[in-house]
N, C-alpha and C positions, 0 to 999 in steps of 0.2 A: 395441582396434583393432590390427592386426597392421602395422607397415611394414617394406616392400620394396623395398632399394635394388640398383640396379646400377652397377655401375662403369664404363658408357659416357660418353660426354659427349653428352648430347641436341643433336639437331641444330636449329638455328635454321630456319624460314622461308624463309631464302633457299636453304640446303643442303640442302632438302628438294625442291625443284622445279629442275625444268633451265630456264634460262632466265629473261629477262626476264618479268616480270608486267605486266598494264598495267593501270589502273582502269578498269573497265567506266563508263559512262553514269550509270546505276542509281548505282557508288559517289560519282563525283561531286558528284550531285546533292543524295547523303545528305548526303557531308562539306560542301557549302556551307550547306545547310539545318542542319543540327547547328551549323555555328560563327554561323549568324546569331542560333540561338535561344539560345546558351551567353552566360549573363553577359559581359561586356568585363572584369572584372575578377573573382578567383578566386584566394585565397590559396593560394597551393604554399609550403610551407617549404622551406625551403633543406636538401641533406642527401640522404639516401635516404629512399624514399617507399612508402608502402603506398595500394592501393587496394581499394574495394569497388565491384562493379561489380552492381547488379541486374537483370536484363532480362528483359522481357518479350515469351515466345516464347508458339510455338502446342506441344504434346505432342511433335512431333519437329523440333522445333528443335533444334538444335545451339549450346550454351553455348559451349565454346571457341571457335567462329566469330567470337562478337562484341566475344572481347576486341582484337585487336591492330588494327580498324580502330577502336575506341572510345579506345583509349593514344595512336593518330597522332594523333586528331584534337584528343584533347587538349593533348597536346604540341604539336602544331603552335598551337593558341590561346592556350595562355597560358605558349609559349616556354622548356617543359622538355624535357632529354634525356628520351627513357621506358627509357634505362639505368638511369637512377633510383631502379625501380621494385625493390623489393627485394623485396614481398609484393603478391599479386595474390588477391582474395578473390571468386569467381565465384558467383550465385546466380540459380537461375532459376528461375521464376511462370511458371507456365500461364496462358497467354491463352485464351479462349474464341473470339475473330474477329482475324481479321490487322490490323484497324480499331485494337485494343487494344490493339498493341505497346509498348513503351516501353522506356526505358535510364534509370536514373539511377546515379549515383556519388558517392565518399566520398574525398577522401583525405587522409590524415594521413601524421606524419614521422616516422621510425624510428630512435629512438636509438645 
């Protein structure tokens, strides 16, 4: 396997868009429905943190999409920076119906 590095400094999320973002309805509803169904409690070790994230899309789903509202919502429930985050491990399943979505996750501490 061949890699390809460039010497820029990738842009973040917010330096990528002009302006304010605001959560759509739709996002909302996800993130209160995700933190009611998410355990109350969930070991995060202390340190910097790796995740695995696997989800469940239809053929042209879009992976990257569903990392950085799945890190808020996590962070936001069980009260980590997702600076954290040192390793981010994306995988994604073909759904057959939109009925069959899912997301689960993994995360361990990085020495």
């Amino acid at each position: 396997m061949m890699q390809i590095q460039i010497h820029l400094k990738p842009l973040s999320i917010n330096e990528a868009w002009k302006g304010r973002r605001f959560a759509t309805p739709k996002y909302k509803k996800f993130t209160n429905d995700v933190m009611l169904l998410l355990p109350n409690h969930y070991e995060i070790p202390d340190g910097k943190l790796g995740i695995r994230i696997e989800a469940g899309l239809n053929a042209r789903g879009d992976l990257d999409n569903v990392c950085k509202p799945i890190l808020d919502i996590i962070t936001k429930k069980y009260g980590c920076d997702d600076n954290r985050f040192m390793e981010v491990n994306l995988v994604k399943k073909i759904i057959k119906q939109k009925s069959e979505g899912y997301f689960n996750f993994c995360i361990w501490g990085i020495a």
